[in-house]
C-alpha positions in Angstrom: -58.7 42.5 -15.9 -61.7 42.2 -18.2 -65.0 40.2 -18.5 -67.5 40.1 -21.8 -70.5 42.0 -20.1 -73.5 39.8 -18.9 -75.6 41.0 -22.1 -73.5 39.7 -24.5 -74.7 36.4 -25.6 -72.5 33.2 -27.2 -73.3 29.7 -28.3 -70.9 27.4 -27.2 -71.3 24.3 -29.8 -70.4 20.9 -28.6 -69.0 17.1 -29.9 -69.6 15.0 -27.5 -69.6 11.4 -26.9 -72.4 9.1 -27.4 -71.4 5.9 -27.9 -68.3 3.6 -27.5 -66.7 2.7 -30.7 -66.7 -0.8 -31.7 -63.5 -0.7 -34.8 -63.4 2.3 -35.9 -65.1 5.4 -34.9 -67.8 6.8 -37.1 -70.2 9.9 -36.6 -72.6 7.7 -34.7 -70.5 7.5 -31.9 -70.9 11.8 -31.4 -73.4 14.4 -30.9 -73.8 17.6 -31.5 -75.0 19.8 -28.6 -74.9 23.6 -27.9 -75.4 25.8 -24.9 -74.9 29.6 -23.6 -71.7 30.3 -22.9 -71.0 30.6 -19.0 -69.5 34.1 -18.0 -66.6 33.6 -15.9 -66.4 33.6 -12.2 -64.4 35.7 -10.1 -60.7 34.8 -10.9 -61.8 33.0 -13.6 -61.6 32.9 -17.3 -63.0 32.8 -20.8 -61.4 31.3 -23.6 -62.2 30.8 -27.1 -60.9 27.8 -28.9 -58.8 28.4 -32.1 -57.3 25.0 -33.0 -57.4 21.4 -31.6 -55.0 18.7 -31.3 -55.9 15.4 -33.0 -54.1 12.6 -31.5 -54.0 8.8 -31.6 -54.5 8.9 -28.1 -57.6 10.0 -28.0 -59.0 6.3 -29.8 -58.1 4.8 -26.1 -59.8 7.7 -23.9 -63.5 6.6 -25.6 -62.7 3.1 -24.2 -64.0 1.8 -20.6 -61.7 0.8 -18.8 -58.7 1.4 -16.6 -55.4 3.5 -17.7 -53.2 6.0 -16.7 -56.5 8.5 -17.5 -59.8 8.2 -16.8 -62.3 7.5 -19.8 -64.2 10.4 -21.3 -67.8 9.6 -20.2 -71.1 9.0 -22.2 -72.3 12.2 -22.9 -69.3 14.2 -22.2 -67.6 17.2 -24.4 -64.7 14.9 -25.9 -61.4 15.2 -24.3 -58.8 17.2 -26.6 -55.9 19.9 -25.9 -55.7 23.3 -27.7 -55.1 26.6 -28.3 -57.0 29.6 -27.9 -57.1 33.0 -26.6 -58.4 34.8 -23.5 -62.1 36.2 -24.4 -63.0 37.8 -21.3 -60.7 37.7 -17.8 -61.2 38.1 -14.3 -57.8 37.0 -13.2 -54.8 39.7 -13.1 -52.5 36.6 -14.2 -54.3 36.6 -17.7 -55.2 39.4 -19.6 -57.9 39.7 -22.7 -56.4 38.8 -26.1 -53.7 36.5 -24.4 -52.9 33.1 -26.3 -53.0 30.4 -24.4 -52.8 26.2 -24.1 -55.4 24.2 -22.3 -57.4 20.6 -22.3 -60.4 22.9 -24.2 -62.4 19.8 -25.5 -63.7 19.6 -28.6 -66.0 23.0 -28.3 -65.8 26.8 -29.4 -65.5 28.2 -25.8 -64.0 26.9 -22.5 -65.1 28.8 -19.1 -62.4 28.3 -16.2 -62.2 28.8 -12.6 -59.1 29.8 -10.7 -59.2 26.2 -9.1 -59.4 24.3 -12.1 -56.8 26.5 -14.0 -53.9 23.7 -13.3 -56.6 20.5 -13.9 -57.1 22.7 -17.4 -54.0 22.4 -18.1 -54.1 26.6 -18.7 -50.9 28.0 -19.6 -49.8 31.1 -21.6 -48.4 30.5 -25.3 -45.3 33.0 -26.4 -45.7 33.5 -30.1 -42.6 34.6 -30.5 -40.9 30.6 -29.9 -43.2 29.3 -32.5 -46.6 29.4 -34.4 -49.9 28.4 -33.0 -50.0 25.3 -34.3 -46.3 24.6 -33.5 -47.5 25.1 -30.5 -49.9 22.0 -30.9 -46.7 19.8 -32.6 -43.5 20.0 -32.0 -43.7 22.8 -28.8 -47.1 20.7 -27.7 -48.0 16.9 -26.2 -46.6 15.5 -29.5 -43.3 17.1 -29.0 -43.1 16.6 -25.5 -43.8 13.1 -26.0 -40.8 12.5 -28.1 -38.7 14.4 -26.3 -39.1 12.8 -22.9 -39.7 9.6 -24.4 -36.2 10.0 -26.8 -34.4 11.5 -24.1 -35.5 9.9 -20.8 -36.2 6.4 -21.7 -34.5 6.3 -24.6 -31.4 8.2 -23.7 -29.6 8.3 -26.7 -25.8 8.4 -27.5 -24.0 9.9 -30.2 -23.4 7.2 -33.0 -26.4 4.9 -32.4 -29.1 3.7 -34.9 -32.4 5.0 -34.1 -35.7 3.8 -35.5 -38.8 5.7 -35.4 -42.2 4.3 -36.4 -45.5 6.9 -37.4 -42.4 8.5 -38.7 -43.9 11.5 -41.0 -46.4 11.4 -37.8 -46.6 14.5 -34.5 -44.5 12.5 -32.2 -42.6 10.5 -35.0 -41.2 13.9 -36.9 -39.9 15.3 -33.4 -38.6 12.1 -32.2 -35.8 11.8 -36.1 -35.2 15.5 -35.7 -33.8 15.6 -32.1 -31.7 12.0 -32.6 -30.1 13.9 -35.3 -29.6 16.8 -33.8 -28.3 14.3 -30.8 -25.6 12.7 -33.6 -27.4 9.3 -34.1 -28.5 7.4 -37.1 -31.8 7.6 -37.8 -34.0 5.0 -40.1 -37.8 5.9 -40.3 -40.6 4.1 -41.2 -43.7 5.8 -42.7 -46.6 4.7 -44.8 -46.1 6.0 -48.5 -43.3 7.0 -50.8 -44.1 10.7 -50.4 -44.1 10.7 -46.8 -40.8 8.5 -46.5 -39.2 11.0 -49.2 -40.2 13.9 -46.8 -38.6 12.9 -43.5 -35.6 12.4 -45.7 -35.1 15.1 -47.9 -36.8 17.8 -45.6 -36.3 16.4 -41.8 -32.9 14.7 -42.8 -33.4 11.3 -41.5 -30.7 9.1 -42.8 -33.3 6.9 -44.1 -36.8 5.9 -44.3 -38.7 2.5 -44.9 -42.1 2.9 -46.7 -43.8 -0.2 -44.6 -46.7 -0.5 -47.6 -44.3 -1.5 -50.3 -45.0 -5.0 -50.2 -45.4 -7.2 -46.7 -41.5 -8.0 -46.6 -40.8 -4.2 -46.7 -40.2 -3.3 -42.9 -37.8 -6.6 -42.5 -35.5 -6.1 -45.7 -35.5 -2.1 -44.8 -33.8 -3.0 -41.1 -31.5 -5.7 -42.4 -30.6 -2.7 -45.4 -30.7 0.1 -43.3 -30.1 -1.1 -40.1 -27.0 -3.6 -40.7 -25.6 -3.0 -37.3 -28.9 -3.4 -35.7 -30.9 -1.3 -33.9 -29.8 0.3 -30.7 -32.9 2.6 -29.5 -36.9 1.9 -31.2 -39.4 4.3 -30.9 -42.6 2.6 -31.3 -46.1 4.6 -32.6 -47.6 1.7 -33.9 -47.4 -1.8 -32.3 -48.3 -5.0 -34.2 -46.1 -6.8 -36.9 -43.4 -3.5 -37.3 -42.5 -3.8 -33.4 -42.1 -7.5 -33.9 -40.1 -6.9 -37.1 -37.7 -4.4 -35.0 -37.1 -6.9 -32.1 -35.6 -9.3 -34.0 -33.0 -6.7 -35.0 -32.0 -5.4 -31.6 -28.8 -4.8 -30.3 -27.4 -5.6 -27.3 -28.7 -3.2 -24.3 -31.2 -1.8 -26.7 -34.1 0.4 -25.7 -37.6 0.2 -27.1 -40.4 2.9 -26.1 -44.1 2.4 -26.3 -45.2 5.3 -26.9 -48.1 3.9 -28.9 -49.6 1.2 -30.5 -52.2 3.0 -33.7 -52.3 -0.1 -36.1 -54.2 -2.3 -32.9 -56.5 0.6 -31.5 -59.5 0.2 -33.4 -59.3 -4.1 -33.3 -62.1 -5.8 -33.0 -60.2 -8.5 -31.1 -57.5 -8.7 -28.6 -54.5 -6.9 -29.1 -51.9 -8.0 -30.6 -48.9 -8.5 -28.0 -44.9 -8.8 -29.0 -44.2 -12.3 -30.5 -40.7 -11.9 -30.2 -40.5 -10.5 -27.0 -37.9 -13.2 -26.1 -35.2 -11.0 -28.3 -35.0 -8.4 -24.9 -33.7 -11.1 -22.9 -31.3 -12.4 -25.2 -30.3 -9.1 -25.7 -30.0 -7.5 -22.2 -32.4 -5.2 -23.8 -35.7 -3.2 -22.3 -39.1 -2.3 -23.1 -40.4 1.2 -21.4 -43.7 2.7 -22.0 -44.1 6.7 -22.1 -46.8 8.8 -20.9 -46.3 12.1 -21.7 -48.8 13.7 -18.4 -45.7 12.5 -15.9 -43.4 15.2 -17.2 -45.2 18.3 -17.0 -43.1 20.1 -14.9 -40.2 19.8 -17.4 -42.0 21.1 -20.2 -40.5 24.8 -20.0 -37.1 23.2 -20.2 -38.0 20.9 -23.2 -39.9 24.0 -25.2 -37.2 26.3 -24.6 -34.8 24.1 -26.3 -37.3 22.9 -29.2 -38.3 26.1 -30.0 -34.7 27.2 -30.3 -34.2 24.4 -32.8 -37.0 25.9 -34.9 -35.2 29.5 -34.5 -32.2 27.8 -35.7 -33.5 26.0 -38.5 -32.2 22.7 -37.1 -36.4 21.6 -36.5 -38.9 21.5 -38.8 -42.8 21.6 -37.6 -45.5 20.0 -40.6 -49.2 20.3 -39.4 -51.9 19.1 -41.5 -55.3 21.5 -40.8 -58.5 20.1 -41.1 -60.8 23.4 -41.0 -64.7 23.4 -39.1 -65.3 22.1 -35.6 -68.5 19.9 -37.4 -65.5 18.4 -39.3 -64.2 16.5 -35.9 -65.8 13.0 -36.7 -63.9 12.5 -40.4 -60.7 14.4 -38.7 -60.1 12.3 -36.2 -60.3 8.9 -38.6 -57.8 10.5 -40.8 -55.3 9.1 -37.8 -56.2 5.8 -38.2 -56.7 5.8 -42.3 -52.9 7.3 -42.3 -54.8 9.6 -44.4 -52.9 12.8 -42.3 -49.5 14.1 -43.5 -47.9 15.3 -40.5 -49.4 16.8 -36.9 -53.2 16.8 -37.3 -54.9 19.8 -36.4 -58.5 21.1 -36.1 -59.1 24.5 -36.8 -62.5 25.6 -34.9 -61.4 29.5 -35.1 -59.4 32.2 -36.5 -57.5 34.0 -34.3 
């Protein structure tokens, strides 16, 4: 046990929220704040924040609103998970220079209690089952996502077509890899020619539909690619592509909402399913996945990712965006499809 001694001064600086986005976010909706660093408590802890993860999900936490997590508040430090390493320690379970995984917010430092260490989300990182930002993609939220959403809802069977939208995406790029590796079919849809060429040629999807071809593109890719139908659909984006993939459904065929990013930032309602009528007539069903409810199956799920990295069998892209003052233009990279695989924020070196 260790702690930073009480003359040692740091600057944590801050994004935090300080408006509600109307459309798209912009720097006006943050503010840039700094304060001293609080030393930590008995049993507690003081990280410093090396990277952030940048996730579509974070559009719907500056909402008001009800859903399955509270909004982040006017003036608050914005809600985002990381990794970092263990500054100074007055807990025997953590020692100085340890790596670790928390909900750090968009800041430089985080200061924990012992009581708040499980509400953090604190847990130690093993370098040795993947890199640090590895550990924000494929071994992180993203990757968890798609492999409970995959496996759990989707529950995949050897032989079966799966379609991933967001494909070149965090959660899109774990979600093709493990229904190969699970000996389905795989069709992805991705926004570009370089990014459908990618999950192809370096993830080994079996095929991949570039939706910004021309506005027929995601119908004539299912009925090429997909001439059996579609037997399990993972959705990232929502809108015209989900209604596109219902209407090519098998029987008993599983969609999961994991997300909806071409309807976040509307200005209007959102856009529902139009052809929603397709589950009945197809015995099919439509199951959203929140990634928070399977936390205490991670281990289980990194374990086996991570040896799918050792193997060779997974691949992990990240795209790093450098400088915590960066944050605003990061985060719209999401929504721009500007970002070429898991989007990171690099606010240290380790």
């Amino acid at each position: 046990m260790s702690t930073v001694s009480s003359s040692t001064t740091l600057t944590n600086h801050q994004i935090r929220l300080a408006s509600r986005p109307v459309g798209l976010p912009t720097r006006a909706n943050w503010q840039s704040t700094s304060e001293p660093v609080a030393q930590p408590g008995p049993d507690g802890v003081l990280l410093k924040t090396l990277a952030l993860s940048l996730d579509p999900a974070m559009r719907g936490w500056m909402n008001e609103g009800k859903s399955y997590i509270p909004p982040v508040g006017i003036g608050e430090v914005m809600r985002a998970g990381g990794v970092g390493q263990v500054l100074a320690s007055n807990n025997p379970a953590y020692a100085v220079g340890d790596f670790v995984g928390a909900g750090f917010g968009v800041q430089e430092y985080l200061t924990l209690a012992q009581a708040d260490f499980k509400r953090g989300g604190l847990f130690k990182i093993d370098l040795r089952m993947g890199s640090l930002t590895q550990w924000l993609n494929v071994l992180g939220m993203p990757g968890m996502t798609g492999y409970f959403g995959l496996m759990d809802v989707g529950q995949p069977k050897p032989g079966e077509t799966v379609v991933v939208s967001g494909a070149a995406g965090a959660v899109g790029q774990t979600v093709g890899q493990m229904a190969k590796i699970k000996g389905c079919r795989v069709v992805g849809i991705a926004g570009g020619q370089a990014k459908c060429d990618w999950v192809v040629k370096e993830l080994g999807f079996d095929a991949c539909i570039d939706y910004k071809a021309s506005p027929s593109a995601v119908r004539d890719g299912l009925k090429t690619h997909c001439p059996q139908g579609v037997d399990i659909y993972f959705d990232n984006v929502g809108g015209e592509i989900l209604d596109a993939v219902l209407a090519r459904i098998t029987r008993g065929a599983r969609i999961i909402i994991c997300g909806a990013i071409s309807q976040y930032n509307n200005t209007t309602a959102v856009q529902g399913p139009k052809n929603y009528l397709s589950l009945l007539v197809n015995r099919a069903r439509m199951e959203g996945i929140v990634v928070f409810d399977y936390t205490a199956r991670f281990p289980l799920a990194v374990a086996e990712m991570a040896g799918y990295l050792k193997d060779g069998r997974m691949k992990s892209r990240e795209d790093v965006v450098v400088g915590l003052e960066n944050f605003p233009e990061a985060l719209t990279k999401l929504f721009t499809g500007e970002n070429f695989g898991k989007l990171v924020l690099e606010v240290a070196k380790a």
